[in-house]
Each structure stands twice: as structure tokens, then as C-alpha cells.
N, C-alpha and C positions, 0 to 999 in steps of 0.2 A: 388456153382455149377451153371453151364449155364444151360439155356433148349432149346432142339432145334426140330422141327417139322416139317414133309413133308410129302409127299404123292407120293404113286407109283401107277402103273397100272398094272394089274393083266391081262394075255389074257383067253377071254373063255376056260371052262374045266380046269382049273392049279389049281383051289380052294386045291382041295386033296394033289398034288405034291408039290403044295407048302410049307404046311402045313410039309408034312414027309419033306423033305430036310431043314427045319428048325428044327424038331425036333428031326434032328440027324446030327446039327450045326457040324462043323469042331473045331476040340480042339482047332488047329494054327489059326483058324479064331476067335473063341471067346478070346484067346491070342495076338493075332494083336489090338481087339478091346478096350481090356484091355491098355494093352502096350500105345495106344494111346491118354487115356483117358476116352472113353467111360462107360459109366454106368448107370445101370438102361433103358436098350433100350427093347422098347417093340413096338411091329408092330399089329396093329388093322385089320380086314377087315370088309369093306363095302359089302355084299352079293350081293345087287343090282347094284351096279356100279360096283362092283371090283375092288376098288381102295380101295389100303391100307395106311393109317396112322401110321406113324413112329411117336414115341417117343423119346428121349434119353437125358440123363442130363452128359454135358461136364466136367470135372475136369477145373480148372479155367487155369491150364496152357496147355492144351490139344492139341495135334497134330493130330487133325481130320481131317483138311485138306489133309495131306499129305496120308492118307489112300489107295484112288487109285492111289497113284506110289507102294506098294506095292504087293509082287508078289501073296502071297496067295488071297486078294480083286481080283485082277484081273483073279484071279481063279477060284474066287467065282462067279463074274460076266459071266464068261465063261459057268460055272454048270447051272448059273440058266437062261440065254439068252432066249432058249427057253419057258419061261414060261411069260414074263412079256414084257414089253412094252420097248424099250431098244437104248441105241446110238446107233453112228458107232462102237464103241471100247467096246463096251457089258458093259455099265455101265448105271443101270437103268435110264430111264427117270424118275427125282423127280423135283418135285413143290416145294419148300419153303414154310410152311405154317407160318400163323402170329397168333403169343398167341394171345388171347382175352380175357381168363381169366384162372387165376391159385389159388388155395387153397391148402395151405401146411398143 
């Protein structure tokens, strides 16, 4: 499996919102994410910055990329625009982050 790493931005006040809208994730969303390869994604937050860290281990032949031409993603990004830091086309603003170290 691949690992892959990044970081979003959270705007003041969404800590909470955030939170419930994750934790009553979309079926077809967490099936898109599937479908694609994704597994094992887990999203951290930073309290004092508000920036959150993403996790996620790739299947090796994975269509991750092609995620935002998809219409539920772009849905999703829609739902959640207001709460976090975000393009023109409501697709989070994310950082790439780089391993530094891993322990399996």
C-alpha cells in the first residue's frame, strides 16, 4: 500500500460542524472512496491552528486522482465550502505533506 499525507484548514468556529458532518459521513461518499482505493483515512486536528491532517494508505493500483471529477466529491466539497479554507470550485485548499517517519 502507498501512504499519502496533507493538511487542510479549518475556519474559526467549524471545530464542532466539522466534526458532526464527518461523523455522519455519506454511504456514497465513503463508497466513492472505497471504489477508488482509499483505506484506512483518518483526519487529525490541530486545536490551535486549525489545521487538520489527513491520512490515508492507497491500494497500489488506485484511482485517487480521478476522485474530484466525481459527482458525489464534488458534493461533498459543496456541503462542506463553508466551513474550511477552499478553491474556486469548493475543493479544499490541501498542502502535501512529506513522510518523515513511519513504524508499521
Amino acid at each position: 500500500m502507498l501512504r499519502a499525507g496533507f493538511a487542510m484548514k479549518l475556519l474559526p468556529g467549524n471545530v464542532d460542524e466539522y466534526k458532526r458532518r464527518h461523523d455522519e459521513i455519506w454511504p456514497e461518499l465513503v463508497e466513492e472512496l472505497e471504489k477508488a482505493g482509499v483505506r484506512d483515512y483518518v483526519i487529525y486536528l490541530d486545536p490551535e491552528s486549525l489545521t487538520l491532517y489527513a491520512s490515508q494508505k492507497l491500494t497500489e493500483h488506485n484511482r485517487a486522482e480521478f476522485l474530484p471529477e466525481t459527482a458525489v466529491v464534488k458534493k461533498w466539497w459543496a456541503y462542506m465550502v463553508d466551513l474550511m479554507e477552499t478553491n474556486e470550485d469548493n475543493s479544499p485548499v490541501v498542502r502535501d505533506l512529506t513522510e518523515m517517519f513511519y513504524l508499521d
